[in-house]
Biopython code that builds the backbone (N, CA, C, O; Angstrom):
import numpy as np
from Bio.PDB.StructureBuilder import StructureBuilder

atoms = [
    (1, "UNK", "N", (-53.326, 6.672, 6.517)),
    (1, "UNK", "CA", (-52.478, 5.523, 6.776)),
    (1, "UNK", "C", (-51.597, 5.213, 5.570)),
    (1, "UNK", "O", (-50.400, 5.026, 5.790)),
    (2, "UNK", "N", (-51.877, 5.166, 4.804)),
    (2, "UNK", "CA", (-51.316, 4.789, 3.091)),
    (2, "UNK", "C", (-50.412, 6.249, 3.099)),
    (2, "UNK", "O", (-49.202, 6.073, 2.955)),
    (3, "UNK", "N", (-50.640, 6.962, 3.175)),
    (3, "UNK", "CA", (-49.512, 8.236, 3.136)),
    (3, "UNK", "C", (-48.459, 7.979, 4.047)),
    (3, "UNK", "O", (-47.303, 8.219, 3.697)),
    (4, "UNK", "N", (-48.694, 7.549, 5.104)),
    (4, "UNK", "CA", (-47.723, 7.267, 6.367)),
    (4, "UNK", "C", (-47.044, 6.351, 5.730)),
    (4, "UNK", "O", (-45.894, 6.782, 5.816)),
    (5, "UNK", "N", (-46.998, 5.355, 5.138)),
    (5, "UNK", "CA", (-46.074, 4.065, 4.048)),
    (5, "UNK", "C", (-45.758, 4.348, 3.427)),
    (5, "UNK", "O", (-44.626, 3.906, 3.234)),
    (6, "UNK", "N", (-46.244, 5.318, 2.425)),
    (6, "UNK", "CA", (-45.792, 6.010, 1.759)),
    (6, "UNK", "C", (-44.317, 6.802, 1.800)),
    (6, "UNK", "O", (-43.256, 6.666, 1.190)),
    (7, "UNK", "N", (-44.843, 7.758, 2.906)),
    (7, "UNK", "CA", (-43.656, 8.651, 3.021)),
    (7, "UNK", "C", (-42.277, 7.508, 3.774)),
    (7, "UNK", "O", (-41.055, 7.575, 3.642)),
    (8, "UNK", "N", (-43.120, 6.554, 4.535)),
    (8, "UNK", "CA", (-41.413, 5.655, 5.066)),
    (8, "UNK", "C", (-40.629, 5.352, 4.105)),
    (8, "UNK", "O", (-39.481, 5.701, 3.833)),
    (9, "UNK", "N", (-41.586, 4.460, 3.472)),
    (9, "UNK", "CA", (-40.848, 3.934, 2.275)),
    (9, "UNK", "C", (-39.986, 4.732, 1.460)),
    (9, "UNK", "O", (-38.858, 4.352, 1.148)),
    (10, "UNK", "N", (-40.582, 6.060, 1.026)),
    (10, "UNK", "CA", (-39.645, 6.970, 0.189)),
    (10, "UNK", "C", (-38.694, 7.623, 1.244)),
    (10, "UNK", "O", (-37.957, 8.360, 0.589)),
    (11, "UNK", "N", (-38.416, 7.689, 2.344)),
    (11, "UNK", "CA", (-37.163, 7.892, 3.365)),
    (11, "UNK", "C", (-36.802, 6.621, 3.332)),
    (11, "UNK", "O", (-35.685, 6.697, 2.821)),
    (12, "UNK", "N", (-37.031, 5.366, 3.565)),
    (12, "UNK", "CA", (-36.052, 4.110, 3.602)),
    (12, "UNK", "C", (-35.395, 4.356, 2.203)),
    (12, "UNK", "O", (-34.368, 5.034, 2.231)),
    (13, "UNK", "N", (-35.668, 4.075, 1.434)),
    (13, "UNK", "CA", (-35.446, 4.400, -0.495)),
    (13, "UNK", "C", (-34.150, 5.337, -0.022)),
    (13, "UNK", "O", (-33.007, 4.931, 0.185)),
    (14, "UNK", "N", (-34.654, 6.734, 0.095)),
    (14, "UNK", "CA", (-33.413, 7.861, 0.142)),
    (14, "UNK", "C", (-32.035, 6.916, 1.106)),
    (14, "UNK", "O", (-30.869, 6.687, 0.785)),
    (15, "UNK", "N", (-32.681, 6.618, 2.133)),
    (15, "UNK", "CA", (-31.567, 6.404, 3.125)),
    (15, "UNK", "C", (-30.660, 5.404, 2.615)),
    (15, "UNK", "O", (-29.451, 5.546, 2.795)),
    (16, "UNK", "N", (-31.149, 4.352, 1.962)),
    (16, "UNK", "CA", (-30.587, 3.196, 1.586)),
    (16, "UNK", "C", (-29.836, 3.886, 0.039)),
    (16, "UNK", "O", (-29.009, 3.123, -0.461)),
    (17, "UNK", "N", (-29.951, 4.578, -0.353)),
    (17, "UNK", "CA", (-29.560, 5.486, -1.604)),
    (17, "UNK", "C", (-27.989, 6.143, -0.982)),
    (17, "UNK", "O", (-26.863, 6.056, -1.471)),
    (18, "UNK", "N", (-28.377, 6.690, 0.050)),
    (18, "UNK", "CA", (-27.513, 7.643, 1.009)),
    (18, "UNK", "C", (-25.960, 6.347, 1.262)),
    (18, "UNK", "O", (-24.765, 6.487, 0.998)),
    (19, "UNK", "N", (-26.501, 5.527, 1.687)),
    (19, "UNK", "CA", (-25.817, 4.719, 2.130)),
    (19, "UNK", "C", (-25.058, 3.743, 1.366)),
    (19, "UNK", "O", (-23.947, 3.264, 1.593)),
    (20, "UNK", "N", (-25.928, 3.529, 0.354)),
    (20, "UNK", "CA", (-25.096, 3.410, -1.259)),
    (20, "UNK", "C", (-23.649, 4.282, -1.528)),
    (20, "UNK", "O", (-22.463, 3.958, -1.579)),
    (21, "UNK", "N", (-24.437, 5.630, -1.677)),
    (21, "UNK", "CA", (-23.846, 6.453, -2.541)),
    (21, "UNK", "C", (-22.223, 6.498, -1.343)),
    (21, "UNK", "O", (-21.146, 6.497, -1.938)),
    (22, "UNK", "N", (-22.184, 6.537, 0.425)),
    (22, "UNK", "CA", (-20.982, 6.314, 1.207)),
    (22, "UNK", "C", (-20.513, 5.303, 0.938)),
    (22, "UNK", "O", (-19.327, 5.464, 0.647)),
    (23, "UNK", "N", (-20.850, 4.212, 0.871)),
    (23, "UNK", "CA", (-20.012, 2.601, 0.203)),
    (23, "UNK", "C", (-19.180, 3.330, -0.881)),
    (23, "UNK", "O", (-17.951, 3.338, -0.942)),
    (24, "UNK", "N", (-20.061, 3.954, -1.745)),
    (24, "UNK", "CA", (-19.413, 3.627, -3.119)),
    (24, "UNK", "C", (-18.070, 4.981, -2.760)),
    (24, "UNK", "O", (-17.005, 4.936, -3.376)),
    (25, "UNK", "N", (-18.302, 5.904, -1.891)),
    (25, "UNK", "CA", (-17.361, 6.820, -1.909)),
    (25, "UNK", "C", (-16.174, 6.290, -0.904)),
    (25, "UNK", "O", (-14.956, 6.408, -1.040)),
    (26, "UNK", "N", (-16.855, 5.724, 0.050)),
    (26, "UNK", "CA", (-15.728, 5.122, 0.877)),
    (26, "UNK", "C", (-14.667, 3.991, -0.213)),
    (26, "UNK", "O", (-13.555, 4.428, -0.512)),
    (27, "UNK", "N", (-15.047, 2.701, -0.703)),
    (27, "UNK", "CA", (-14.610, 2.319, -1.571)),
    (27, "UNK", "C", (-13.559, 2.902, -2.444)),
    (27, "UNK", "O", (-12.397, 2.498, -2.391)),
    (28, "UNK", "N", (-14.028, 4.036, -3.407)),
    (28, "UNK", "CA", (-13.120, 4.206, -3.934)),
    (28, "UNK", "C", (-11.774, 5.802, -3.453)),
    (28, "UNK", "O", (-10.983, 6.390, -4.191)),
    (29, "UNK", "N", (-12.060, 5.983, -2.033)),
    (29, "UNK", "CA", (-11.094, 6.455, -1.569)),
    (29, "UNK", "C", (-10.158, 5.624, -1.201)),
    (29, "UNK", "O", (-8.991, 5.790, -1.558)),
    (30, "UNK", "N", (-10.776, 4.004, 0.028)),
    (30, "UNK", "CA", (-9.446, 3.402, 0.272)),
    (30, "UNK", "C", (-8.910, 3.301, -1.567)),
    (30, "UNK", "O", (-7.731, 3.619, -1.726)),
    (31, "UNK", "N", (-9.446, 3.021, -2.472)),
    (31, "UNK", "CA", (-8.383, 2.269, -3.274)),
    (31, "UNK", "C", (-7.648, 3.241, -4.221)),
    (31, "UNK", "O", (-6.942, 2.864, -5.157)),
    (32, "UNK", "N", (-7.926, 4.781, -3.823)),
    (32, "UNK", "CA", (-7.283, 5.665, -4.121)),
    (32, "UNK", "C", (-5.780, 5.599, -3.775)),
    (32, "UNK", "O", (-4.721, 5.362, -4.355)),
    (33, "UNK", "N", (-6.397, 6.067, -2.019)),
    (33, "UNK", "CA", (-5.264, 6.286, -1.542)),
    (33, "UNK", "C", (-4.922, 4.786, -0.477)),
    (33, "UNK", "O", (-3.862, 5.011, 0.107)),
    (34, "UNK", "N", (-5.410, 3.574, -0.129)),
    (34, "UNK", "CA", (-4.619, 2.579, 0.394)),
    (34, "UNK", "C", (-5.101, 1.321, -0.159)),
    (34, "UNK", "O", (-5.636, 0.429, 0.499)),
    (35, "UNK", "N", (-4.834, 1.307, -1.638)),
    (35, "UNK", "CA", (-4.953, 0.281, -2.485)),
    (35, "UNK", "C", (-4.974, -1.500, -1.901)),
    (35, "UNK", "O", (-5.756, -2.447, -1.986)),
    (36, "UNK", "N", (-3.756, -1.262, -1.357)),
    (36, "UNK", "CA", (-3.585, -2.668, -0.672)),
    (36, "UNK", "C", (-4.223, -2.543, 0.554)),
    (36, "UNK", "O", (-3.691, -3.379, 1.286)),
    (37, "UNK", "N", (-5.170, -1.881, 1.230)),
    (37, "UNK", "CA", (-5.969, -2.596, 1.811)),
    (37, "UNK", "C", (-7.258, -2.988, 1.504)),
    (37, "UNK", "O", (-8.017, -3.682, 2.181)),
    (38, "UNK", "N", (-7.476, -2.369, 0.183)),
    (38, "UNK", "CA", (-8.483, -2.795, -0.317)),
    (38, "UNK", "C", (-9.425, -4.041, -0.192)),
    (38, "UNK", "O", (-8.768, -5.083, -0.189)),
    (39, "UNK", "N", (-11.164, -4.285, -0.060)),
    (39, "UNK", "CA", (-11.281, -5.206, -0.548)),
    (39, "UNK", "C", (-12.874, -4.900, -0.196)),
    (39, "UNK", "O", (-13.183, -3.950, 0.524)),
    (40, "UNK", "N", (-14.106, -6.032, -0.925)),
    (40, "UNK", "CA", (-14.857, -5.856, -0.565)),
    (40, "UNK", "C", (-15.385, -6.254, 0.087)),
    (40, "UNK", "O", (-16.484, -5.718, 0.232)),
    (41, "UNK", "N", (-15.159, -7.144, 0.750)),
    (41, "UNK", "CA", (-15.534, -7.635, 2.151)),
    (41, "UNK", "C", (-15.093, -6.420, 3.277)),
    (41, "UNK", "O", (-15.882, -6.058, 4.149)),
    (42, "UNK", "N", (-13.817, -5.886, 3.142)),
    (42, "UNK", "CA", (-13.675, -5.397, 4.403)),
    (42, "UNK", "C", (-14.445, -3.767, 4.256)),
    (42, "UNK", "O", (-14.506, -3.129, 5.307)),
    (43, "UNK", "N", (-14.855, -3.296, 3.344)),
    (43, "UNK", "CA", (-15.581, -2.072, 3.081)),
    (43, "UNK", "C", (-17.192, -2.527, 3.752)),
    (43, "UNK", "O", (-17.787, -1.879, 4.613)),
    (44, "UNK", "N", (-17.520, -3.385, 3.315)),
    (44, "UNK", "CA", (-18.946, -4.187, 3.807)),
    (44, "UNK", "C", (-19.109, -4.177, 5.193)),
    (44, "UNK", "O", (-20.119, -4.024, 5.879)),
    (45, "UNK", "N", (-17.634, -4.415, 5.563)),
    (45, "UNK", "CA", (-17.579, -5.019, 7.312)),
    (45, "UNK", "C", (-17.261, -3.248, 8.023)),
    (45, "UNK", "O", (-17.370, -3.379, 9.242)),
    (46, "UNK", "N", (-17.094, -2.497, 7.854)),
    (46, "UNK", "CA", (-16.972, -1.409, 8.531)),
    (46, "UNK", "C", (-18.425, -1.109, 8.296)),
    (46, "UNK", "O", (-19.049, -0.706, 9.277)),
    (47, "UNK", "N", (-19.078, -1.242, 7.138)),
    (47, "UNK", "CA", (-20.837, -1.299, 7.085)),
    (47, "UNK", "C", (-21.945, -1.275, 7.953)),
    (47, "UNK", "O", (-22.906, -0.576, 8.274)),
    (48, "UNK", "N", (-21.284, -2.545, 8.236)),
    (48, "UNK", "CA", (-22.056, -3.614, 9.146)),
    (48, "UNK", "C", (-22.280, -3.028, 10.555)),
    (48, "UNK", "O", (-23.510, -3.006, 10.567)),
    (49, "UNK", "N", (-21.925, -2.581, 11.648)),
    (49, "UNK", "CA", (-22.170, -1.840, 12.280)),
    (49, "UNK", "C", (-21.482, -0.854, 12.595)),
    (49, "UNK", "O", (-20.359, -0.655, 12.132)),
    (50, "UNK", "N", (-22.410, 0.355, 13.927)),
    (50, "UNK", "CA", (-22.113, 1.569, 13.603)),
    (50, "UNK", "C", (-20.121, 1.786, 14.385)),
    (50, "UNK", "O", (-19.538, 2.865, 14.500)),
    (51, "UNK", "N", (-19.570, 0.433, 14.759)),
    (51, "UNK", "CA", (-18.292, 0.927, 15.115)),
    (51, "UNK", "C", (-17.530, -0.472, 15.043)),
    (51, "UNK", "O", (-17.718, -1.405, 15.823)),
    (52, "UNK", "N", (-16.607, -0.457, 13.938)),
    (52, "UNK", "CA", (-16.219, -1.607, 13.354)),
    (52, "UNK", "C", (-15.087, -1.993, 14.531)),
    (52, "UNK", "O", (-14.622, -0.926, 14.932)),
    (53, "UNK", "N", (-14.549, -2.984, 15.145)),
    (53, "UNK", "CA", (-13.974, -3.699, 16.297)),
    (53, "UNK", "C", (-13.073, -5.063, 15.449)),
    (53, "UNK", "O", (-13.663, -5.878, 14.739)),
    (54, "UNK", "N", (-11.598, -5.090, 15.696)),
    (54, "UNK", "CA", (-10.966, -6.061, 14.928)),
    (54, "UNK", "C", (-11.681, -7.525, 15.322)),
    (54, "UNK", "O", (-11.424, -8.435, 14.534)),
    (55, "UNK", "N", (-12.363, -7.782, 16.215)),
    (55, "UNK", "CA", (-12.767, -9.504, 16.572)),
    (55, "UNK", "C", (-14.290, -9.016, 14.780)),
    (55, "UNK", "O", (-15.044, -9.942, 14.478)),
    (56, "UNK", "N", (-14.399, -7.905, 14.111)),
    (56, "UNK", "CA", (-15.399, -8.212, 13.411)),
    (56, "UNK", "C", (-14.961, -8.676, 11.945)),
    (56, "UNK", "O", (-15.394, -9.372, 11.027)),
    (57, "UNK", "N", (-13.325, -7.510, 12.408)),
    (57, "UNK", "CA", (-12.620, -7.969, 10.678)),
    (57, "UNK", "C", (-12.153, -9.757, 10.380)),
    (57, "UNK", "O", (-12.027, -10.393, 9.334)),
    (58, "UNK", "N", (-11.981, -10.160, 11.915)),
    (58, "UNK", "CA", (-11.201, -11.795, 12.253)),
    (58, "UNK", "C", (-12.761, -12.453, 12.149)),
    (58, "UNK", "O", (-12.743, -13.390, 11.350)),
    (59, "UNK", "N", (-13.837, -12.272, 12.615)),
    (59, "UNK", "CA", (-14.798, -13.151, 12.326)),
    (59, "UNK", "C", (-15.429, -13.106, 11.164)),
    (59, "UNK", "O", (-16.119, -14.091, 10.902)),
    (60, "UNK", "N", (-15.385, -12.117, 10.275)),
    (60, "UNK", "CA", (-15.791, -12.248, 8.706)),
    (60, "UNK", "C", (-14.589, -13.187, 8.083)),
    (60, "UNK", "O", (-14.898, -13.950, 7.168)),
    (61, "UNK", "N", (-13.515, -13.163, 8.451)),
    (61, "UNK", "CA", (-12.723, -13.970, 8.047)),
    (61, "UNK", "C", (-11.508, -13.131, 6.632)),
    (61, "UNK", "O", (-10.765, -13.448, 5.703)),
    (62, "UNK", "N", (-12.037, -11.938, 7.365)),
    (62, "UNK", "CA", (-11.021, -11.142, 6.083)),
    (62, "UNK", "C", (-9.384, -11.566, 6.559)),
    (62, "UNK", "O", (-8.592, -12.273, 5.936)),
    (63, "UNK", "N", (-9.148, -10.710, 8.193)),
    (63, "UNK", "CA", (-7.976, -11.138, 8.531)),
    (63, "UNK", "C", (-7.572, -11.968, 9.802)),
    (63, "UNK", "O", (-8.452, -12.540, 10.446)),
    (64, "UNK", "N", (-6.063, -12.051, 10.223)),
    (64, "UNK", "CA", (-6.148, -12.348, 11.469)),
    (64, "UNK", "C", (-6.337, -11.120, 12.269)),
    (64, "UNK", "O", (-6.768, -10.070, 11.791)),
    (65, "UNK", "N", (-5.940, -11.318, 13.727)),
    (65, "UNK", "CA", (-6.089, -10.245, 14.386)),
    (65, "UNK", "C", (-5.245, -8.959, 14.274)),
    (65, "UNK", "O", (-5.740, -7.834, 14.217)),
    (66, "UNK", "N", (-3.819, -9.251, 14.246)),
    (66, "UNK", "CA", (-2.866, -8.565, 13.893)),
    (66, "UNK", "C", (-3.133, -7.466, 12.951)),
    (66, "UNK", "O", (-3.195, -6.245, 13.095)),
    (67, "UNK", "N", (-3.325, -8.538, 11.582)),
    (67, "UNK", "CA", (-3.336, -8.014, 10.359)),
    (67, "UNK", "C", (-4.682, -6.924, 10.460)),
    (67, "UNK", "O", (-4.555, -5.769, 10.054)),
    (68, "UNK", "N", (-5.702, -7.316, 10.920)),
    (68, "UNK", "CA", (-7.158, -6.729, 11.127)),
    (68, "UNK", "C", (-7.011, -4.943, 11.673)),
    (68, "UNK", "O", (-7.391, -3.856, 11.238)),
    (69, "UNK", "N", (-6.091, -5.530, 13.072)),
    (69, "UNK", "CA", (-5.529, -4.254, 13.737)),
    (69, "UNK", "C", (-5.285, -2.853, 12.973)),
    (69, "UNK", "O", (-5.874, -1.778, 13.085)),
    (70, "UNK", "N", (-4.033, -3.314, 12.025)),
    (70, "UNK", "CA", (-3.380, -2.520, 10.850)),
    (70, "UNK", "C", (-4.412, -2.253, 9.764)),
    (70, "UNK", "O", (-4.419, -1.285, 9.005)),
    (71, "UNK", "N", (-4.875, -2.787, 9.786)),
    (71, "UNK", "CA", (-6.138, -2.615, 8.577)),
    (71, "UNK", "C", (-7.097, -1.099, 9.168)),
    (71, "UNK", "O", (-7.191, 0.075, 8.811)),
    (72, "UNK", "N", (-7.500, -1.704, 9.920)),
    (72, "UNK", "CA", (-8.534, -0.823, 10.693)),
    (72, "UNK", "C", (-7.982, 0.805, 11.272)),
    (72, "UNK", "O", (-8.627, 1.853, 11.296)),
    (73, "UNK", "N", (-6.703, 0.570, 11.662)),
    (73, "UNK", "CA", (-5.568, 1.841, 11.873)),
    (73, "UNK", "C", (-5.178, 2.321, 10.502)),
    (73, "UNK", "O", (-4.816, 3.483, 10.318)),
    (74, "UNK", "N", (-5.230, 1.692, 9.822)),
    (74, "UNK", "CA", (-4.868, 2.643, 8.455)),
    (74, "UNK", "C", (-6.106, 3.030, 8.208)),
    (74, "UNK", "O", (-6.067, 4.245, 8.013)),
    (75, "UNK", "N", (-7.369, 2.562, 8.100)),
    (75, "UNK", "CA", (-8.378, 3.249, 7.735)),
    (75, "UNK", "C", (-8.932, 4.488, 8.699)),
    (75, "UNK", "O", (-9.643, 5.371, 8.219)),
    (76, "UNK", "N", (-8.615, 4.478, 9.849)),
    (76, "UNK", "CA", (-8.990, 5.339, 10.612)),
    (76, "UNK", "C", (-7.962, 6.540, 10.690)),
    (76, "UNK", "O", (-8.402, 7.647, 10.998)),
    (77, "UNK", "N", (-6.453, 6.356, 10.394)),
    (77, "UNK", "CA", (-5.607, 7.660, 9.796)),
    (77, "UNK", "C", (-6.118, 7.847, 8.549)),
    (77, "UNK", "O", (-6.400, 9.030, 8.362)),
    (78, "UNK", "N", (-6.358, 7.100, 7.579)),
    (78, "UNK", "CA", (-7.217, 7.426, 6.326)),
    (78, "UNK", "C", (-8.394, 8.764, 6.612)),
    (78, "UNK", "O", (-8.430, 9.811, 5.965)),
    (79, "UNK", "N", (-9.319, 8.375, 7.776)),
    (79, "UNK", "CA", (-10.346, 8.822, 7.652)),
    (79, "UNK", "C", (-10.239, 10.332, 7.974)),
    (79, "UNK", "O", (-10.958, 11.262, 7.608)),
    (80, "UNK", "N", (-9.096, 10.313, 8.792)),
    (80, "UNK", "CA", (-8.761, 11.272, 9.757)),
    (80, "UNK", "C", (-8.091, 12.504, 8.715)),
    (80, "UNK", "O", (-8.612, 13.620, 8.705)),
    (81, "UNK", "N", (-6.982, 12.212, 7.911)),
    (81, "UNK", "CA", (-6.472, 12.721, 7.032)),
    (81, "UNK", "C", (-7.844, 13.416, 6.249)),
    (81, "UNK", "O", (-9.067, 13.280, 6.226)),
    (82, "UNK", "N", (-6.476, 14.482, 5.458)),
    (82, "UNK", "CA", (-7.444, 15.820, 4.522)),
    (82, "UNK", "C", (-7.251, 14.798, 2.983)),
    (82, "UNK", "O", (-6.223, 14.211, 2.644)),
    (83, "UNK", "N", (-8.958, 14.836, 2.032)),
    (83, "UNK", "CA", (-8.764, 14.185, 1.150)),
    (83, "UNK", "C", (-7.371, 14.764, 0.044)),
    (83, "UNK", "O", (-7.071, 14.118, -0.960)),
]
sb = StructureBuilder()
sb.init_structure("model")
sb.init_model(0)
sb.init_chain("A")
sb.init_seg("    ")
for serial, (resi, resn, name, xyz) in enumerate(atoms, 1):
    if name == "N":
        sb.init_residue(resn, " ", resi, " ")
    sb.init_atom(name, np.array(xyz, "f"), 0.0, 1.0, " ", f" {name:<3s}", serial, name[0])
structure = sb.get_structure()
């Protein structure tokens, strides 16, 4: 039983490591290459679940809807694009 906690715990550890280490790479690609959309709230909010939706960028309160739209379309030609 204690091995079984064991081993979760050291996969939660990795995963949450894993998931670190994409923040921190996602991060500093937008502000590579789309500086001004930068921010850390909105890196957090694509985070947050597994398929980010503009009513999530307008209810964190980053943007309006509009603006959210464009945000989210540049990051997704971002993503799409060769680094």
């Amino acid at each position: 039983m204690l091995a079984a906690v064991q081993e979760t715990a050291a996969w939660t550890t990795e995963k949450i490591g894993a998931i670190r280490d994409l923040m921190r790479t996602t991060t500093e690609r937008i502000r590579k290459s789309a500086s001004a959309l930068y921010s850390r709230e909105l890196v957090e909010a694509i985070f947050v679940q597994p398929y980010c939706r503009i009513g999530h960028i307008v209810d964190a309160g980053i943007a309006k809807r509009q603006t959210a739209s464009v945000y989210l379309k540049a990051l997704a030609d971002l993503a799409s694009s060769k680094k």
